[in-house]
MDAnalysis code that builds the backbone (N, CA, C; Angstrom):
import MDAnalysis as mda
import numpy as np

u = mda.Universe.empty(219, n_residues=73, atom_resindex=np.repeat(np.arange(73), 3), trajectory=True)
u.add_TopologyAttr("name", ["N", "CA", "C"] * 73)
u.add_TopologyAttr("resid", np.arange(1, 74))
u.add_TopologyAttr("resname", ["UNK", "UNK", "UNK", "UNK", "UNK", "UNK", "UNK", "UNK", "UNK", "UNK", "UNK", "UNK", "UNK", "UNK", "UNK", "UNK", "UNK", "UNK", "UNK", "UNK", "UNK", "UNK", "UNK", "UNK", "UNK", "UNK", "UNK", "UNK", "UNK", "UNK", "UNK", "UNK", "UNK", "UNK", "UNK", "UNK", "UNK", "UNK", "UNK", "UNK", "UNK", "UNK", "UNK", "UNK", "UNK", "UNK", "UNK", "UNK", "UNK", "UNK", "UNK", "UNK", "UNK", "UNK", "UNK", "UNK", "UNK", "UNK", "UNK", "UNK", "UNK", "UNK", "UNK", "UNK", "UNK", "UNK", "UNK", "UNK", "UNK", "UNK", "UNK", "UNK", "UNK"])
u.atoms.positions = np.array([
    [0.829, -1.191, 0.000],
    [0.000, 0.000, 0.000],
    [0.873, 1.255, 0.000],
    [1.866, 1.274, 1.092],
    [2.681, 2.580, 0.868],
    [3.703, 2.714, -0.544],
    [4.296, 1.127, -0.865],
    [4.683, 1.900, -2.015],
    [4.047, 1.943, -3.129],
    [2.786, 1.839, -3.073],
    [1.897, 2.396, -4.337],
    [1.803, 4.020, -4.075],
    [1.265, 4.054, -3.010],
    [1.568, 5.354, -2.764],
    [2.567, 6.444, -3.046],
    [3.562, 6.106, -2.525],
    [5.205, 6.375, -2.557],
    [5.783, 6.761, -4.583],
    [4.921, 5.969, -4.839],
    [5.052, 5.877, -6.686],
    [4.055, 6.367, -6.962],
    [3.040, 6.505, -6.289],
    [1.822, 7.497, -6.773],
    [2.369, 8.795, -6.969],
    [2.841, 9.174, -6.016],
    [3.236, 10.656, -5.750],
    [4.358, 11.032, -6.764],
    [4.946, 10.710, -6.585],
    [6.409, 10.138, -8.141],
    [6.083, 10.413, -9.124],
    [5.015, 9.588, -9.481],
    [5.158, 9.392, -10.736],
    [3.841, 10.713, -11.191],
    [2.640, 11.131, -10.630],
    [1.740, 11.934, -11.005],
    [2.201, 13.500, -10.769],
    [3.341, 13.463, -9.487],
    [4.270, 14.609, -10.076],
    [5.022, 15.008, -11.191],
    [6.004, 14.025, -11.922],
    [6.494, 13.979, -12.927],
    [5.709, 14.199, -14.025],
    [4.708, 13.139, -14.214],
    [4.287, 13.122, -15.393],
    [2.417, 13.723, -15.495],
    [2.152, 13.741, -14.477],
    [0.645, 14.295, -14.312],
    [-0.339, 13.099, -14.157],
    [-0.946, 13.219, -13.595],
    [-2.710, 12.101, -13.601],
    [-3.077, 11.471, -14.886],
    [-3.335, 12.680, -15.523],
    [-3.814, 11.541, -16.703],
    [-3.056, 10.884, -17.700],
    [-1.568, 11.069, -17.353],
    [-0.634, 10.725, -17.873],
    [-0.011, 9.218, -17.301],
    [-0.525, 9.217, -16.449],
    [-0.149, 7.650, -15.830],
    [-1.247, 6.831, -15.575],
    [-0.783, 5.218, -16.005],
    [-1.850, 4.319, -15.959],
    [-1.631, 3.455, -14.658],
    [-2.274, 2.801, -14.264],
    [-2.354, 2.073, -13.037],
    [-1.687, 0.904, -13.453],
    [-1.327, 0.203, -14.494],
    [-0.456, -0.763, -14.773],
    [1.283, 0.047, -14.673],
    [1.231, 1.411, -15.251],
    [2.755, 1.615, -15.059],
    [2.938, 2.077, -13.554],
    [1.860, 2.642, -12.949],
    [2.062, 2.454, -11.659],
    [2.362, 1.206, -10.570],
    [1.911, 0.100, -10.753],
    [2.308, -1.333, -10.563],
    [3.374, -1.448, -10.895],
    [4.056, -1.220, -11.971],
    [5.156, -1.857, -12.554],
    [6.220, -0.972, -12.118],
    [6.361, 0.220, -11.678],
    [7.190, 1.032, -10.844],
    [7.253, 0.683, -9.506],
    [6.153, 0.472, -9.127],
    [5.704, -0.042, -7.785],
    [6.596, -1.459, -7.516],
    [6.292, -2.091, -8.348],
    [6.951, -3.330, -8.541],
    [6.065, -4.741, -7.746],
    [5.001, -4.215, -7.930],
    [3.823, -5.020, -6.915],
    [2.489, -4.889, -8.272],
    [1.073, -6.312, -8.305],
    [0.851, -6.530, -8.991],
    [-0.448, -5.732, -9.276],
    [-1.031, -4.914, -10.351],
    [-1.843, -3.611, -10.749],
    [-3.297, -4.226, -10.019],
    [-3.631, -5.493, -9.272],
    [-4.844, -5.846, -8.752],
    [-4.473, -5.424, -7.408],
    [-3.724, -4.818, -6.552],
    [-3.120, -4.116, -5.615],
    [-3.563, -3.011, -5.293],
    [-3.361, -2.221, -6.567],
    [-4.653, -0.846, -6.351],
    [-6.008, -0.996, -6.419],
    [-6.862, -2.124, -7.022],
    [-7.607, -2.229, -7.269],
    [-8.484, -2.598, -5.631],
    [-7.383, -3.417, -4.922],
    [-7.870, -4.083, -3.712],
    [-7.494, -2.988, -2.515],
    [-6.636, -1.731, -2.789],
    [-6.434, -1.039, -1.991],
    [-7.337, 0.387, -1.645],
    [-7.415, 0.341, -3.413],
    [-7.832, 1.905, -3.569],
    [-9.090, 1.951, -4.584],
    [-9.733, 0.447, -4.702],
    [-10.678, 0.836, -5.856],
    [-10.145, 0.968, -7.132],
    [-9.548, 1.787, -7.780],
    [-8.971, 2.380, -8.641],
    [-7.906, 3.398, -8.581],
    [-7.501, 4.349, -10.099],
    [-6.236, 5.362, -9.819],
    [-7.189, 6.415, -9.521],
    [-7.995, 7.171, -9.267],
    [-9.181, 7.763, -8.404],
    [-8.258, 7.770, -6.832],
    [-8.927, 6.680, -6.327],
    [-8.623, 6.002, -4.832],
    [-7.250, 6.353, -4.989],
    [-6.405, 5.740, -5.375],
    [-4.717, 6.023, -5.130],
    [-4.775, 7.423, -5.154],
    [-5.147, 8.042, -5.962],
    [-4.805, 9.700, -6.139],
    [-5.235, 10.551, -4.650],
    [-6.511, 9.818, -4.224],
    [-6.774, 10.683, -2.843],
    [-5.853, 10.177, -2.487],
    [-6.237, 8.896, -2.405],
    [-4.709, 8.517, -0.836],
    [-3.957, 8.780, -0.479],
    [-3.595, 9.337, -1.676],
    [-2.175, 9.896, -1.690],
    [-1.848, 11.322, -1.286],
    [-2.910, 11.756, -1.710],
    [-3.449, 13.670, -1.510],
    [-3.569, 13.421, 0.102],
    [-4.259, 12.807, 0.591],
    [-4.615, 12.802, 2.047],
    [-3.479, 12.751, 2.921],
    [-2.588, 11.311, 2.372],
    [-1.290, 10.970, 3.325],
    [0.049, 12.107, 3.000],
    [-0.185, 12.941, 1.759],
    [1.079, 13.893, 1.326],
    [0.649, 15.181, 2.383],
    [-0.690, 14.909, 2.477],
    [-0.919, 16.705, 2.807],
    [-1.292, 16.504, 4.279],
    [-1.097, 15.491, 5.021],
    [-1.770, 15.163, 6.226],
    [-0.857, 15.825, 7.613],
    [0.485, 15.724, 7.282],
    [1.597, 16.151, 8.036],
    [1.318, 17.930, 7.737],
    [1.378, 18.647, 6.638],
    [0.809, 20.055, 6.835],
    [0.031, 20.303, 7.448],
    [-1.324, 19.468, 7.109],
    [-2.599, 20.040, 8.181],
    [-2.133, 20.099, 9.702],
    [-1.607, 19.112, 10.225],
    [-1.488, 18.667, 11.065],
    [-0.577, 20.408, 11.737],
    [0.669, 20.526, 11.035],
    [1.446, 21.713, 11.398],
    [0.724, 23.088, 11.586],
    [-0.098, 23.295, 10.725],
    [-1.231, 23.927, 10.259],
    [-1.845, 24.513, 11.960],
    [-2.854, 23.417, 12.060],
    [-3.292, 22.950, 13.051],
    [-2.559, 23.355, 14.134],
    [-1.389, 23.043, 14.351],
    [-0.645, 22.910, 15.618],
    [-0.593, 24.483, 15.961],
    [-0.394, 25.057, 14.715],
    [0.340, 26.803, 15.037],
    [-0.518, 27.797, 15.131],
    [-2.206, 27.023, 14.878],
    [-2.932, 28.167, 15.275],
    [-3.447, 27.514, 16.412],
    [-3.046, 26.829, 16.947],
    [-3.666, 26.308, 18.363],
    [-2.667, 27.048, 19.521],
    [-1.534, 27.431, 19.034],
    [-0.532, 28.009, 19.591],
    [-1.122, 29.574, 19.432],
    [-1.661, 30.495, 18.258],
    [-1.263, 31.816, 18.560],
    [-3.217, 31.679, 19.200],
    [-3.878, 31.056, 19.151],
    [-4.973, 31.108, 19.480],
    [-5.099, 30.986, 21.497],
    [-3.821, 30.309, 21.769],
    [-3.211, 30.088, 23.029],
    [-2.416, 31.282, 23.814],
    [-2.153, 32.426, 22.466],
    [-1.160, 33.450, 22.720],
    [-1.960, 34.333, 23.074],
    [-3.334, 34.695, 22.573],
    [-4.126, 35.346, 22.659],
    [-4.401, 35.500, 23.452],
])
């Protein structure tokens, strides 16, 4: 699961979304394209997943620093 992920992000940076197929994602991945299918539904599913787990550590910082000046206040 993470390194679909891990190659999600890779590879739809480089080359864009609709530019990558869920078989060359497997095959970078190096794990078999019924993987996303059982993980994520589809390249849909991988694409959040991936949006969620890339951007999850910002929110999180996000979060932290207005809990801080909201604390300053």
């Amino acid at each position: 699961r993470q390194q679909l992920i891990n190659t999600a992000r890779d590879l739809f940076a480089s080359h864009g979304y609709q530019q990558v197929s869920t078989r060359q994602l497997a095959a970078v991945a190096g794990v078999n394209a019924g993987l996303i299918r059982y993980y994520f539904v589809d390249k849909a599913g991988l694409f959040e997943a991936m949006l969620r787990e890339t951007l999850q550590p910002l929110q999180q910082l996000l979060q932290a620093q207005l809990q801080d000046k909201a604390a300053q206040d």
